[in-house]
MMTF fields as JSON, N, C-alpha, C and O atoms, coordinates in Angstrom:
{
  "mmtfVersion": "1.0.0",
  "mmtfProducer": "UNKNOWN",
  "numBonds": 475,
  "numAtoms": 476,
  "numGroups": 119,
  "numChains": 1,
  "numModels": 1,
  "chainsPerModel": [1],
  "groupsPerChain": [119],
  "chainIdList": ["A"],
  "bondAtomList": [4, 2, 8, 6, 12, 10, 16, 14, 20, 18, 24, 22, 28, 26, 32, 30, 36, 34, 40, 38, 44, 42, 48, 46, 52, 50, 56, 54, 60, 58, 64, 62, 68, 66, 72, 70, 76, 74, 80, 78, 84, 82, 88, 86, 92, 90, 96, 94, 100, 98, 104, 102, 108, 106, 112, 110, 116, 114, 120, 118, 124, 122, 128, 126, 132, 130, 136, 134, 140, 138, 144, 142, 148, 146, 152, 150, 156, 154, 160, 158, 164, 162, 168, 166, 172, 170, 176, 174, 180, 178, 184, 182, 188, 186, 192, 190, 196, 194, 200, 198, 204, 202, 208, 206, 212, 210, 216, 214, 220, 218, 224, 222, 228, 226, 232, 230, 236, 234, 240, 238, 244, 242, 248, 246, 252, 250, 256, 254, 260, 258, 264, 262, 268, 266, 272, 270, 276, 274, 280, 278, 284, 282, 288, 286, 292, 290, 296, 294, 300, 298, 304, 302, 308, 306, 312, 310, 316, 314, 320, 318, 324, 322, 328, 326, 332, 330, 336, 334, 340, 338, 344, 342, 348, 346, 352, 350, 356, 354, 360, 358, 364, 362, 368, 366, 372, 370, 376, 374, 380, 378, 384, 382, 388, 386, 392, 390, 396, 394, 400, 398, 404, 402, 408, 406, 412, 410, 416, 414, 420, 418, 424, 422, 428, 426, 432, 430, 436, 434, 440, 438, 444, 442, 448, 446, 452, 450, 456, 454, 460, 458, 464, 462, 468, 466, 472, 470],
  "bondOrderList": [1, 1, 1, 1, 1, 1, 1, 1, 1, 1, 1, 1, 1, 1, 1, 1, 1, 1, 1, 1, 1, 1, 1, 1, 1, 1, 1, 1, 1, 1, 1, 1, 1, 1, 1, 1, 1, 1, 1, 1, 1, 1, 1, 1, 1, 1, 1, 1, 1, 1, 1, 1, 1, 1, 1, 1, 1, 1, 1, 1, 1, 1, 1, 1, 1, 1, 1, 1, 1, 1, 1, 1, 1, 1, 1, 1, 1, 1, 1, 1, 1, 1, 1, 1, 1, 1, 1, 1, 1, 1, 1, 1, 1, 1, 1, 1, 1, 1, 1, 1, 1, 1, 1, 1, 1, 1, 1, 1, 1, 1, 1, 1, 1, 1, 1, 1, 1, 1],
  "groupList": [{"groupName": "UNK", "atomNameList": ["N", "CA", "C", "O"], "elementList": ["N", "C", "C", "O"], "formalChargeList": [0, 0, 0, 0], "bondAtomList": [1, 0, 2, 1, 3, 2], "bondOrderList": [1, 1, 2], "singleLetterCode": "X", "chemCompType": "L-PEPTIDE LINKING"}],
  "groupTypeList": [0, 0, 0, 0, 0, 0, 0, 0, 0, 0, 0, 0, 0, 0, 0, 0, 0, 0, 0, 0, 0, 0, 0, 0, 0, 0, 0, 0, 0, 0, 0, 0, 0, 0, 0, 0, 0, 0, 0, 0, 0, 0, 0, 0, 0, 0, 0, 0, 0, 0, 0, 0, 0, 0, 0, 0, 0, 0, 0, 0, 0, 0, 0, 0, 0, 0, 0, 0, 0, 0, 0, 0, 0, 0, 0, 0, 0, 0, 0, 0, 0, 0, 0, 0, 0, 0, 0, 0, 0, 0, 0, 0, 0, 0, 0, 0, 0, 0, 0, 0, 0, 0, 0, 0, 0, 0, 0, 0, 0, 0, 0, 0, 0, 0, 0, 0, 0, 0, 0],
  "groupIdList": [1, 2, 3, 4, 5, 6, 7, 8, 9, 10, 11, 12, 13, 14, 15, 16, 17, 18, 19, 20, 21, 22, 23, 24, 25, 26, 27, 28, 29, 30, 31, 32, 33, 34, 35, 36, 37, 38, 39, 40, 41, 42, 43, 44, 45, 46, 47, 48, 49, 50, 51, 52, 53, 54, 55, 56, 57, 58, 59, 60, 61, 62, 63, 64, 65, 66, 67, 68, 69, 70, 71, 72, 73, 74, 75, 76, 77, 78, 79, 80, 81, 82, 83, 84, 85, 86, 87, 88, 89, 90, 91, 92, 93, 94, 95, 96, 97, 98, 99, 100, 101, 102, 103, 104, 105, 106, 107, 108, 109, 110, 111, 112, 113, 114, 115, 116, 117, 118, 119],
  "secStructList": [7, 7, 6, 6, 7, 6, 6, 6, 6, 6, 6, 1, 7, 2, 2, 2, 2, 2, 2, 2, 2, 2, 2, 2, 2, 2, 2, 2, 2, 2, 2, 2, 2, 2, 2, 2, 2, 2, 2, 2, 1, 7, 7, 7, 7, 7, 2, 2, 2, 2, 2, 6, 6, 7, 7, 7, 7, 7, 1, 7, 7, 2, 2, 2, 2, 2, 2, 2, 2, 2, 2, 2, 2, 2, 2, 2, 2, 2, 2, 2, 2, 2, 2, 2, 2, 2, 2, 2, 2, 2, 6, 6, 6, 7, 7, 7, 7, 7, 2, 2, 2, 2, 6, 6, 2, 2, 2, 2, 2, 2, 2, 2, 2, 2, 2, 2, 2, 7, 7],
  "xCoordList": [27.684, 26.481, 25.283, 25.151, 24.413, 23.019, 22.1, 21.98, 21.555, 20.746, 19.463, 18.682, 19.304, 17.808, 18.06, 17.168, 19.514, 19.998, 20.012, 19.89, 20.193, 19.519, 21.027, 21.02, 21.922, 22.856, 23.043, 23.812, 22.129, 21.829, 20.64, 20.435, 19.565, 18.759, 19.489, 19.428, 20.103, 20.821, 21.824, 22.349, 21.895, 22.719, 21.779, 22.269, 20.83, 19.79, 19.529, 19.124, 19.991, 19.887, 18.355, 17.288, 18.547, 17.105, 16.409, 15.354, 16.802, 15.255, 14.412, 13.27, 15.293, 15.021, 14.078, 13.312, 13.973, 13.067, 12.299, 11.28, 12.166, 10.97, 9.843, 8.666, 10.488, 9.949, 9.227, 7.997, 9.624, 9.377, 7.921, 6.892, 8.186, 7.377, 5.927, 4.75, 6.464, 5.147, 4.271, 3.048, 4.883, 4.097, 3.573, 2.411, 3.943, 3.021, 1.55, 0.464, 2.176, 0.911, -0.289, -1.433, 0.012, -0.268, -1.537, -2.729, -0.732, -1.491, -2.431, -3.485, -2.239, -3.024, -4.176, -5.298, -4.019, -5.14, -6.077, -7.233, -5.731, -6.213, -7.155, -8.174, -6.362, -7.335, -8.645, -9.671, -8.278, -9.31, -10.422, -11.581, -10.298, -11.004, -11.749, -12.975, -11.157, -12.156, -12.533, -12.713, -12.585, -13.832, -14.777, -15.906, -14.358, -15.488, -16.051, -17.14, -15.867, -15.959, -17.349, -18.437, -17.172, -18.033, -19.349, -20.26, -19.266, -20.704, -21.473, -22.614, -20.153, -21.086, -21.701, -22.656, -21.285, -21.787, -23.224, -23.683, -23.565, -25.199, -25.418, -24.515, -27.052, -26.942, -27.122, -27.153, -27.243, -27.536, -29.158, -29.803, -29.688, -30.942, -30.76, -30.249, -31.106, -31.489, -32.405, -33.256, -32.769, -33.841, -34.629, -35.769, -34.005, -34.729, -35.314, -36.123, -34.682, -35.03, -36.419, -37.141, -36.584, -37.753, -38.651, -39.644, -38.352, -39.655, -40.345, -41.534, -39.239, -39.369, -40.02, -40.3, -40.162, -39.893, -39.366, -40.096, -38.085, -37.098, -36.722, -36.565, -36.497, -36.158, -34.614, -33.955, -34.204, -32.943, -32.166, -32.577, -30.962, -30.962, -30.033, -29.066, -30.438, -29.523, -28.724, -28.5, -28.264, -27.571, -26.49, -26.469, -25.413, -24.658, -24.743, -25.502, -23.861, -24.337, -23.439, -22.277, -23.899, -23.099, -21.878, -20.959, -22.016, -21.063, -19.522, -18.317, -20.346, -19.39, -18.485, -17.283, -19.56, -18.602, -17.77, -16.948, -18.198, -17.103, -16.161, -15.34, -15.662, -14.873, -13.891, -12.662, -14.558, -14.074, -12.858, -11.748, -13.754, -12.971, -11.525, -10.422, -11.875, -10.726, -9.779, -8.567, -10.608, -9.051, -8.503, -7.296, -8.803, -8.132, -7.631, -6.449, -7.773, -7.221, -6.046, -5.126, -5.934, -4.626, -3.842, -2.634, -4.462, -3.557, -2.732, -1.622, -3.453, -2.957, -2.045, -1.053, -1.898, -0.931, 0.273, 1.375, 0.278, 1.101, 1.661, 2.87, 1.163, 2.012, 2.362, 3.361, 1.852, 2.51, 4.058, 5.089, 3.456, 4.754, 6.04, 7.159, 5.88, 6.713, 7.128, 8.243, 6.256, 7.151, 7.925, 9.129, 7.713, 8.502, 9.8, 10.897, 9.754, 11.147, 11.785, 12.869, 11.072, 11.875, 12.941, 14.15, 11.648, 12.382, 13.7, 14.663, 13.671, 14.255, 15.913, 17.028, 15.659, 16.682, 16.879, 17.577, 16.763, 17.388, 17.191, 17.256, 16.93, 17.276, 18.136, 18.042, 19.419, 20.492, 21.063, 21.712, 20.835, 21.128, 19.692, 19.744, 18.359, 17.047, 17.191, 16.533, 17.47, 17.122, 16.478, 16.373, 16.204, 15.407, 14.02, 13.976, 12.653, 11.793, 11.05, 11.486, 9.965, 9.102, 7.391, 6.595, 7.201, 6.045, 4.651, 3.693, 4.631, 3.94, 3.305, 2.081, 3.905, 3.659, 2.712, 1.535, 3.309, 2.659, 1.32, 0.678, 1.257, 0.164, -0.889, -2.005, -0.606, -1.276, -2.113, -3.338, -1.703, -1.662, -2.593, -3.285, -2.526, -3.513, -5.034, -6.209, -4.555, -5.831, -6.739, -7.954, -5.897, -6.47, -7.484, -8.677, -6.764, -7.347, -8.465, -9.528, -8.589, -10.025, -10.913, -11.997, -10.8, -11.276, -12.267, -13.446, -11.569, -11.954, -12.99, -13.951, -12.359, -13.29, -14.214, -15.283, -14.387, -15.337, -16.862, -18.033, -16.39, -17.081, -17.664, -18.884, -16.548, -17.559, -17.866, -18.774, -17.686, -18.276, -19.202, -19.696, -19.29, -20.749, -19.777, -18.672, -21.212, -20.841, -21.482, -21.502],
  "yCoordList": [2.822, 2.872, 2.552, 1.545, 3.605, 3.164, 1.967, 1.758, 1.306, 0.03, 0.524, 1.047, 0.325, 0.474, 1.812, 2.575, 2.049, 3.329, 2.818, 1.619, 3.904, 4.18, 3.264, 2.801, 3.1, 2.111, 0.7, 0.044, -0.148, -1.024, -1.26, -2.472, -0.573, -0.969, -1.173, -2.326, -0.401, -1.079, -2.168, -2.632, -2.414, -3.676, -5.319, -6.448, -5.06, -5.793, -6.425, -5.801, -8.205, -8.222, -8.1, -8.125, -7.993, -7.999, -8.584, -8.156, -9.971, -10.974, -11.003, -11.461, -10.238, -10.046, -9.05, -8.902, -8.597, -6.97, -7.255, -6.599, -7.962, -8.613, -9.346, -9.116, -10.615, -11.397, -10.267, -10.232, -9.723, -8.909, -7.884, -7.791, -7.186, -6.492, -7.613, -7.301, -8.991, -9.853, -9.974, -9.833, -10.192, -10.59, -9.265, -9.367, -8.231, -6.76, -6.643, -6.328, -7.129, -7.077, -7.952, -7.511, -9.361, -10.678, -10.045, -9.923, -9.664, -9.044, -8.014, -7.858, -7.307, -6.136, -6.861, -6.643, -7.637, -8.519, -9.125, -9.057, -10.024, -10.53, -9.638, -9.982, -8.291, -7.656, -7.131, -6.765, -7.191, -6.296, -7.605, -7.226, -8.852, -9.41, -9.584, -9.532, -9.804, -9.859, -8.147, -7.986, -7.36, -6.1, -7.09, -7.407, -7.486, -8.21, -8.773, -8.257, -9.707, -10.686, -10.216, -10.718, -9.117, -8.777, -8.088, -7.849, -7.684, -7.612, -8.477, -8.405, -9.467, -10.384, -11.67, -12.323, -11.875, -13.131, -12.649, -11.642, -13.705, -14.174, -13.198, -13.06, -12.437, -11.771, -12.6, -13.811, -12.249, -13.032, -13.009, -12.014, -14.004, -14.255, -13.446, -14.228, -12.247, -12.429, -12.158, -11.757, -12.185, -11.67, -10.847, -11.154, -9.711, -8.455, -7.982, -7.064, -8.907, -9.308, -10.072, -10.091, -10.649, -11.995, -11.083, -10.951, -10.287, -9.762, -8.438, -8.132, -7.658, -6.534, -7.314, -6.567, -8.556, -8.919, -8.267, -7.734, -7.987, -7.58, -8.664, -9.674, -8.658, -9.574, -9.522, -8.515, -10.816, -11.233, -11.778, -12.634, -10.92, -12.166, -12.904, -12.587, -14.577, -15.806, -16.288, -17.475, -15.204, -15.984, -15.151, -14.14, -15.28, -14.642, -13.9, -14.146, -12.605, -11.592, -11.875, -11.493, -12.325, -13.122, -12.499, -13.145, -11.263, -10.636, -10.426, -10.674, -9.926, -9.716, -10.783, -10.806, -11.875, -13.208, -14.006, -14.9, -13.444, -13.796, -13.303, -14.128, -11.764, -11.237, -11.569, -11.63, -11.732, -12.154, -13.704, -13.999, -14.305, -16.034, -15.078, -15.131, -14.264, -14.059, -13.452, -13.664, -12.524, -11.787, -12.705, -12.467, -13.64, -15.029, -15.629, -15.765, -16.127, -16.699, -16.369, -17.106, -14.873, -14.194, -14.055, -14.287, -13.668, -13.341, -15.218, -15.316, -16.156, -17.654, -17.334, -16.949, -17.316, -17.53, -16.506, -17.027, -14.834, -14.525, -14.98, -14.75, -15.557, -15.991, -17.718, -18.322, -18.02, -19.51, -19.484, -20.156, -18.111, -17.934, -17.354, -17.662, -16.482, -15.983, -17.543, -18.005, -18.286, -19.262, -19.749, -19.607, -20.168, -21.321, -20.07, -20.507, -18.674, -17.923, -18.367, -18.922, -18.069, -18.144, -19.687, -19.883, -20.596, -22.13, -22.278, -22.961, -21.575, -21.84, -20.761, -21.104, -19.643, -19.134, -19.234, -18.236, -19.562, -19.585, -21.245, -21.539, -22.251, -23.521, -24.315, -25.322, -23.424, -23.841, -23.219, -23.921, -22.577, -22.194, -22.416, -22.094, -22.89, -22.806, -21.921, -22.238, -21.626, -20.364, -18.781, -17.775, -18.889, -17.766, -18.137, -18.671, -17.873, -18.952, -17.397, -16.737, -17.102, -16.416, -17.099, -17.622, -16.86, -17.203, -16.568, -17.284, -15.295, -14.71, -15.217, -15.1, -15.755, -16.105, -17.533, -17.56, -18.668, -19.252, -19.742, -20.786, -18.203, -17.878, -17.148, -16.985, -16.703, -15.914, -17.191, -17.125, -18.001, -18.805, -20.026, -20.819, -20.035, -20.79, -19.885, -20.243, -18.929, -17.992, -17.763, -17.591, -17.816, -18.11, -18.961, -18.727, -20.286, -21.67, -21.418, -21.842, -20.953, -21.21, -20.256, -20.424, -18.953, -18.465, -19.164, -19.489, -19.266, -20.031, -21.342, -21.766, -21.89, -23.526, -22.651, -23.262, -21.529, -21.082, -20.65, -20.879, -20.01, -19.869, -20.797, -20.955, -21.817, -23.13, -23.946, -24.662, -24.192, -25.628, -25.147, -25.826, -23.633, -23.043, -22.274, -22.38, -21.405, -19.952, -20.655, -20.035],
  "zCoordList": [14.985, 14.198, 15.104, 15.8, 14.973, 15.89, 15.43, 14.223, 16.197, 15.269, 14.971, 15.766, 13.785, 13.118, 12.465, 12.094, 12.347, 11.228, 9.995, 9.744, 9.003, 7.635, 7.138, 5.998, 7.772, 6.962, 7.303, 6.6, 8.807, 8.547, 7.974, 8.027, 7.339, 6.506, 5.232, 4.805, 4.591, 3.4, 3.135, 2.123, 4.498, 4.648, 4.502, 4.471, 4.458, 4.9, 3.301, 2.321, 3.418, 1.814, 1.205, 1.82, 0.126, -1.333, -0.93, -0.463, -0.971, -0.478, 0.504, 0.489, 1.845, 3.213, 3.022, 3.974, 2.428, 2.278, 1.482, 1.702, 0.534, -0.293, 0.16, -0.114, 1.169, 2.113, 3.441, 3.39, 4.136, 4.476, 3.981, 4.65, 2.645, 1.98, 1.685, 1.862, 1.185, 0.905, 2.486, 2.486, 3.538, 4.577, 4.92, 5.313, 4.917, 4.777, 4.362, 4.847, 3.02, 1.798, 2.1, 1.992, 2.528, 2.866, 3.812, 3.528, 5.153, 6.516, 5.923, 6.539, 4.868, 4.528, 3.941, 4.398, 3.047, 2.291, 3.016, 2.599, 4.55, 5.249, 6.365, 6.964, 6.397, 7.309, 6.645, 7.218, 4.786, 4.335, 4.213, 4.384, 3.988, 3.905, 4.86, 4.76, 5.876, 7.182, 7.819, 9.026, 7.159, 6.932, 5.844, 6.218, 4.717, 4.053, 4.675, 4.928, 5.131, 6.083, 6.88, 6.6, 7.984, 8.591, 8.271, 9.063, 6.38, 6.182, 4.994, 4.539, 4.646, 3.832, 4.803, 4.381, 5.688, 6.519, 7.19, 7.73, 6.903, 7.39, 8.842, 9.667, 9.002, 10.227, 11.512, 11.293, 12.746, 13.927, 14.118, 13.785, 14.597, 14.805, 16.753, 17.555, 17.233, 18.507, 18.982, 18.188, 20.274, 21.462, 20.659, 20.31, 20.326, 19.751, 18.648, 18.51, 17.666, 16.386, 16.205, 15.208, 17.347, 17.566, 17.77, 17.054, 18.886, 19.878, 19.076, 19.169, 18.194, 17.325, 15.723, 14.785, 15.617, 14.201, 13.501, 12.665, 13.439, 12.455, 11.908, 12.595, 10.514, 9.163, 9.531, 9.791, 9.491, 9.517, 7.881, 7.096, 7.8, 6.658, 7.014, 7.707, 6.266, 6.687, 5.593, 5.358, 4.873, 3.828, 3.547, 4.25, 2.583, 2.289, 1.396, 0.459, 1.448, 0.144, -1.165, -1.309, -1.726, -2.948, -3.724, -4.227, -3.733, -4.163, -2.88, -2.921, -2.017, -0.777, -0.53, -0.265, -0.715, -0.26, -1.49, -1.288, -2.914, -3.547, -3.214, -2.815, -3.15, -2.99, -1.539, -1.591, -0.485, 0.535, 0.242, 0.684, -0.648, -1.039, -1.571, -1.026, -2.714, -3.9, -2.884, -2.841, -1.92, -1.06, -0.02, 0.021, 0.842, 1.138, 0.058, 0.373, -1.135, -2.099, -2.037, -1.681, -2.482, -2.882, -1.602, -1.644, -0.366, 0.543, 1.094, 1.616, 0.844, 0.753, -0.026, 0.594, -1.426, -2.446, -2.285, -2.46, -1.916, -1.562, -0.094, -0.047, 1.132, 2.163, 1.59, 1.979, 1.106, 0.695, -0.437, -0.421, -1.542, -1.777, -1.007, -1.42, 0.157, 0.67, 1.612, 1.372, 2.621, 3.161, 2.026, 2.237, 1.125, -0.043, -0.062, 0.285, -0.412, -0.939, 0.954, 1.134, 1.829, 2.87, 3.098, 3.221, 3.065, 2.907, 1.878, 2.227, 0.563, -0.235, 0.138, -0.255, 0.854, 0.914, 2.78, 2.961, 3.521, 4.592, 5.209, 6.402, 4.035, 4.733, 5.261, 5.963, 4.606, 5.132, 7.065, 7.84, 7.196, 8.767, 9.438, 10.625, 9.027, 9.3, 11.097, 12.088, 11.074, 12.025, 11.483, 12.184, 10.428, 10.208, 9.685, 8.577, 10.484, 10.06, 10.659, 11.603, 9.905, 9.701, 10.164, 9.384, 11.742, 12.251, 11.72, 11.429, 11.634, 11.029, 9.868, 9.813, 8.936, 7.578, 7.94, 7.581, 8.652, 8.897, 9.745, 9.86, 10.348, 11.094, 10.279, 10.771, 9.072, 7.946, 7.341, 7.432, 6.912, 6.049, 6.843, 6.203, 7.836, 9.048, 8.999, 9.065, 8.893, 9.6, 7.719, 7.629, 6.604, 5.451, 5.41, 5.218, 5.665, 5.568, 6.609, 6.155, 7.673, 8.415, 8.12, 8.679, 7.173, 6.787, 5.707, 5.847, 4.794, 3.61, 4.019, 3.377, 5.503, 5.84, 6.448, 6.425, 6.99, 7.272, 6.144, 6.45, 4.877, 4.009, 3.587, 3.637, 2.933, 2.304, 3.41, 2.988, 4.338, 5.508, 6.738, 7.638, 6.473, 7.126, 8.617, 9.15, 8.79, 9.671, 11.032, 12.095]
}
């Protein structure tokens, strides 16, 4: 049997592919937020802006940046639920530990401390 053939994917149990499928979703949520990300945050004050007087804005776009919170929110709650299914089903051999997830879930949280504790 070749590896990464269509009959060890079905060998591959339920939860493994669920867990799997959530940290997908997770990463997808997180990248879209930070596209939010990059046009609800406050603009840069530079050189050219000064010398051109071009209007800067320094605040956040209120809508953008709700939305930005809610899609960290969710992408938190789906990687927090996927570590807990992982903890809960591979604690017994703990050799299957999903870095990713907890690197999701890091990069949430400084997102989020970024919004409310300033840019």
């Amino acid at each position: 049997m070749k590896r990464g053939s269509l009959a060890d994917l079905k060998q591959v149990p339920f939860w493994s592919r669920v867990l799997g499928w959530l940290s997908i979703f997770g990463w997808f949520i997180f990248v879209v937020a930070a596209i939010v990300f990059n046009y609800a945050k406050p603009e840069r004050d530079t050189i050219l802006t000064e010398i051109f007087g071009i209007p800067v804005r320094e605040d956040w776009l209120i809508t953008l940046g709700d939305l930005f919170v809610i899609l960290l929110v969710i992408g938190l709650c789906v990687s927090l639920l996927s570590f807990v299914l992982n903890y809960v089903l591979f604690r017994k051999d703990k050799q299957h530990l999903w870095i990713n997830i907890l690197i999701l879930i890091m990069s949430c949280l400084g997102g989020l401390s970024v919004y409310f504790f300033g840019y």
